[in-house]
C-alpha positions as CSV (number, residue, x, y, z in Angstrom):
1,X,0.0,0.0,0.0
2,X,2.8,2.7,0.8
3,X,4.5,1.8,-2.3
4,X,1.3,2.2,-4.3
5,X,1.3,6.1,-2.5
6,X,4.2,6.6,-3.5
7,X,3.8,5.7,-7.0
8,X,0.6,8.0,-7.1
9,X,2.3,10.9,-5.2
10,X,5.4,10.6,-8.0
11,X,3.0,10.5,-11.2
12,X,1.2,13.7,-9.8
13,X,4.2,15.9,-9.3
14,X,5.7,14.3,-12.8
15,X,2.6,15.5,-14.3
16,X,2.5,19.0,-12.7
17,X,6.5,19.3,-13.8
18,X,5.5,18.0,-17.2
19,X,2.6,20.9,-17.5
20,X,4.7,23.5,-16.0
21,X,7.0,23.0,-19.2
22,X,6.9,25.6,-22.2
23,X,5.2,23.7,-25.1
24,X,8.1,23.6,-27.4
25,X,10.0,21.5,-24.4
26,X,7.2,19.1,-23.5
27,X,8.6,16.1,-26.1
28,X,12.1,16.2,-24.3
29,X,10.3,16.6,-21.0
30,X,8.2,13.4,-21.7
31,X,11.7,11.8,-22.6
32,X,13.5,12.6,-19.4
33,X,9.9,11.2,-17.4
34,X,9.8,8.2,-19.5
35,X,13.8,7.2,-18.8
36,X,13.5,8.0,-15.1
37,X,10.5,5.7,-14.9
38,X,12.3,3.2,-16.1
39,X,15.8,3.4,-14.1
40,X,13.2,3.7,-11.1
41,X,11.6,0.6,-11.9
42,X,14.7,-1.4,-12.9
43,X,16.0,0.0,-9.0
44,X,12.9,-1.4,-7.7
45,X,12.9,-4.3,-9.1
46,X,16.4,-5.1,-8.2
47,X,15.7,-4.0,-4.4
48,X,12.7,-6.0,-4.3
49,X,14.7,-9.2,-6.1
50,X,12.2,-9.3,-9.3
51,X,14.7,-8.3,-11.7
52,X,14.1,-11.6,-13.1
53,X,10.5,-10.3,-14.7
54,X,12.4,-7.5,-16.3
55,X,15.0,-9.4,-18.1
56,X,11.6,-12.1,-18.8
57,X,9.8,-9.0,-20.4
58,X,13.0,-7.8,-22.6
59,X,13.3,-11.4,-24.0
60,X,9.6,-11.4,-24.7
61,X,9.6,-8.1,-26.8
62,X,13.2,-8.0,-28.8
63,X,12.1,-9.3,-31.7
64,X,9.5,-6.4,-31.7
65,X,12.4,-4.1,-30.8
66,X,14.6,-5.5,-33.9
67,X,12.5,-4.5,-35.9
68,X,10.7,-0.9,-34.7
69,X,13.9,0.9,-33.2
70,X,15.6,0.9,-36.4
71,X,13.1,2.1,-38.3
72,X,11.6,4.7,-35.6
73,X,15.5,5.9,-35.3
74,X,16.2,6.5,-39.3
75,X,13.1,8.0,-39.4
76,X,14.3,10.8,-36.4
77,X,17.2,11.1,-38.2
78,X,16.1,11.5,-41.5
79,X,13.4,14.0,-40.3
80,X,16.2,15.9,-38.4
81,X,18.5,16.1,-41.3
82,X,15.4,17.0,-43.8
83,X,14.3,19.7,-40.8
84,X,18.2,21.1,-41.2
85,X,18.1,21.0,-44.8
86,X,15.1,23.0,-44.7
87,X,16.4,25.5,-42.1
88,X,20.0,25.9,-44.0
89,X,18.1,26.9,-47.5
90,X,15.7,29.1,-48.9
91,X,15.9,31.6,-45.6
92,X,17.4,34.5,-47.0
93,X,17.0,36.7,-50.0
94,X,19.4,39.2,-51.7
95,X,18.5,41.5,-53.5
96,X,21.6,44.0,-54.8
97,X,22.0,47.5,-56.5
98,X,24.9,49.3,-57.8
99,X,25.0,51.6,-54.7
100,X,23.1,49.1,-51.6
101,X,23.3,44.9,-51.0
102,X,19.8,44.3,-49.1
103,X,18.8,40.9,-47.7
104,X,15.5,39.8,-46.7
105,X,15.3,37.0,-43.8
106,X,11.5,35.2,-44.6
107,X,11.1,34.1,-41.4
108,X,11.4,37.5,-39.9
109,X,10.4,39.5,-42.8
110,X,12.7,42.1,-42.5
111,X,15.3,43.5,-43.9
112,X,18.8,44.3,-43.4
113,X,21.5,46.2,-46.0
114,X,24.8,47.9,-46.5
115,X,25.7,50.4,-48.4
116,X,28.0,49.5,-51.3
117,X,29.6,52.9,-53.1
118,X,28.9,56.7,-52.5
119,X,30.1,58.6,-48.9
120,X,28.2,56.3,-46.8
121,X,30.2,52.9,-48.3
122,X,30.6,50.5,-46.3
123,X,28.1,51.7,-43.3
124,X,25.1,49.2,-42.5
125,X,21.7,50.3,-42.9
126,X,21.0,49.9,-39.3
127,X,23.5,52.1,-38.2
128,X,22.1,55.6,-40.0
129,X,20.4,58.5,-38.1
130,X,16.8,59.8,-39.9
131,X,18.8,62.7,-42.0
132,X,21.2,60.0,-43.0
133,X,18.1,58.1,-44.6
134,X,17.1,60.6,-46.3
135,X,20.5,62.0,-47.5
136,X,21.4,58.5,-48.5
137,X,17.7,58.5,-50.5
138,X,18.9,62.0,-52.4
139,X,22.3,60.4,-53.4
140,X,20.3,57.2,-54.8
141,X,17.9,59.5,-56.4
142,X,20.7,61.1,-58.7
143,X,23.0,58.4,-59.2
144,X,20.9,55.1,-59.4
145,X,16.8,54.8,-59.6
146,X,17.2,50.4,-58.5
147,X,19.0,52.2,-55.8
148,X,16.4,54.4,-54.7
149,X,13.3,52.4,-55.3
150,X,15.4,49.3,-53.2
151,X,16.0,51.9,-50.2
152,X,12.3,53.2,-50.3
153,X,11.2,49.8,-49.6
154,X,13.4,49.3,-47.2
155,X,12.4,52.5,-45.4
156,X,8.6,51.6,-45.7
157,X,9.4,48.0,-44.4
158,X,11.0,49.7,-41.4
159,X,9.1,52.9,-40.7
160,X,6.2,52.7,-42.8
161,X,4.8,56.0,-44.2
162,X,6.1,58.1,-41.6
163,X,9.6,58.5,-43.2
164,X,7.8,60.6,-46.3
165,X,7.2,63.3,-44.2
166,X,10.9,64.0,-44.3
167,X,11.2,63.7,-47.9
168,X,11.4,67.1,-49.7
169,X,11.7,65.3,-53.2
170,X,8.9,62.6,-52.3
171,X,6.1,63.8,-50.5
172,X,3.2,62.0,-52.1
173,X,4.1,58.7,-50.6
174,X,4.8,57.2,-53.9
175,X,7.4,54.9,-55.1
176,X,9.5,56.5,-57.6
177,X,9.2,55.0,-60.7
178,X,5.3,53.0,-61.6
179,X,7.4,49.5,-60.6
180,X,6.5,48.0,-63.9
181,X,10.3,47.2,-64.4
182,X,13.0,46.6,-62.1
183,X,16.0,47.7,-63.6
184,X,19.1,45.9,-65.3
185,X,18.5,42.2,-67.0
186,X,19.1,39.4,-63.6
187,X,22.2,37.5,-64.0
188,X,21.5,33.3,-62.8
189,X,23.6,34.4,-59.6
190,X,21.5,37.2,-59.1
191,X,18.3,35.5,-59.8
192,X,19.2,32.8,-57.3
193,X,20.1,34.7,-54.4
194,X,16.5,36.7,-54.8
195,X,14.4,33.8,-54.5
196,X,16.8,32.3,-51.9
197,X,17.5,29.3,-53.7
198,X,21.1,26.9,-54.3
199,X,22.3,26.3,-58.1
200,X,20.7,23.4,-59.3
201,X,17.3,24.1,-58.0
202,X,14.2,22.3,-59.6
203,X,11.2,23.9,-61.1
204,X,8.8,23.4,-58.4
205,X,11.7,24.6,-55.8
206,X,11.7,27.9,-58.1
207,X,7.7,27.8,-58.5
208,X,7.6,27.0,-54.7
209,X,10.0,30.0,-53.5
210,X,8.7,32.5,-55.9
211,X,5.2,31.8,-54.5
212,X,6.6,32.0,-51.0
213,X,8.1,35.4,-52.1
214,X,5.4,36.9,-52.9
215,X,3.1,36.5,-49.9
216,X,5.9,38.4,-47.9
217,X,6.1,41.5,-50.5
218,X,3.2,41.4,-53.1
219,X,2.0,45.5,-53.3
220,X,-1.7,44.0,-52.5
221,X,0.1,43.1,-49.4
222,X,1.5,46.1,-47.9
223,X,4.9,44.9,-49.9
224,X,7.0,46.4,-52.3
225,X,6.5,47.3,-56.3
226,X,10.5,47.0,-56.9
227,X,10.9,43.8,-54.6
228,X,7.9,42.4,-56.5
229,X,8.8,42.6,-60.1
230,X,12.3,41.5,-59.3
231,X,11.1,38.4,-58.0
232,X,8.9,38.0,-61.1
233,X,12.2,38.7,-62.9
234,X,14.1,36.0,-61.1
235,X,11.3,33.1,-61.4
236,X,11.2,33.9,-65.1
237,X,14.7,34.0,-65.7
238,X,15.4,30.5,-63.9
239,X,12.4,28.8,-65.3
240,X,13.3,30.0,-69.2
């Protein structure tokens, strides 16, 4: 009777440990409960002298464990390696100009860049003050439209409209340019490294990335004209 207690009094604080557990850590949890039952029982079974029923119930179910473990085990490991696979490809975006290199992280959705020429070269995106922004903006203007249209979206992407207030050359919250175009014929390099994709990639990959693309930064969206028509340009170029 005690021991029966105690078994009852373990398996209610196991359970209130195991629900106390973030989500994400409740299949490791259940792990650790599960392998802690069993050294507990193997102890008990050994202090009581009944390890005989253990080794009894082991020779009873290997030939079940021959053949599940190996198969439950490649399958772990092939989901892990297809789960890395997954989470090493297809993450980023680059998207580059003659004057700014801007990357776009899809699980975040935002966006990051450095400037490549002009006085700021070399500076990261991050790093530059409101007047910076909008100096930066002027040089693009003059020298580069790509340029421009690639920092206004990253301005709206990381401001929103509130930036345009400060523009003296853009004040009615357009894009410059209509976005119909996006600049200078895609090289394959480039082309990859917009829709995130490794040379090599298959048709559905491409189909599947462009698609995944353009629920982050279609205009209907919220997103970007430029961003948009470049992907277009990208998917068309690799699938030609």
């Amino acid at each position: 009777m005690p021991l029966t207690l105690l078994v009852i009094l373990l398996a209610v604080v196991a359970w209130v440990w195991l629900r106390s557990q973030p989500p994400s850590q409740r299949k490791p949890a259940i792990v650790k409960l599960v392998l802690a039952a069993g050294i507990a029982m193997v102890v008990l079974l050994a202090a009581t002298g009944r390890l005989h029923f253990l080794f009894a119930l082991l020779a009873f179910l290997y030939p079940l464990l021959r053949r599940v473990l190996p198969s439950l085990l490649m399958g772990r490991m092939a989901g892990a390696g297809m789960g890395n696979a997954k989470a090493s490809s297809g993450n980023q975006s680059h998207v580059s100009s003659d004057i700014l290199d801007m990357t776009l992280d899809h699980d975040t959705e935002t966006m990051s860049g450095k400037i490549l020429k002009g006085p700021m070269a070399g500076r990261k995106l991050a790093d530059l003050g409101e007047s910076e922004f909008i100096e930066l903006l002027r040089y693009c203007r003059e020298q580069d439209e790509d340029s421009a249209r690639l920092l206004e979206t990253y301005l709206d992407r990381r401001f929103g409209d509130s930036w345009r207030a400060d523009d003296p050359t853009g004040a009615d919250g357009e894009e410059s340019g209509d976005g119909a175009s996006a600049g200078g014929p895609l090289t394959e390099s480039e082309a990859l490294d917009i829709l995130g994709l490794e040379p090599g990639a298959s048709q559905e990959e491409i189909i599947q990335a462009h698609r995944r693309m353009m629920q982050k930064v279609h205009p209907d969206r919220g997103g970007s004209n430029y961003l948009a028509a470049r992907i277009n340009e990208a998917k068309e170029y690799l699938l030609s």
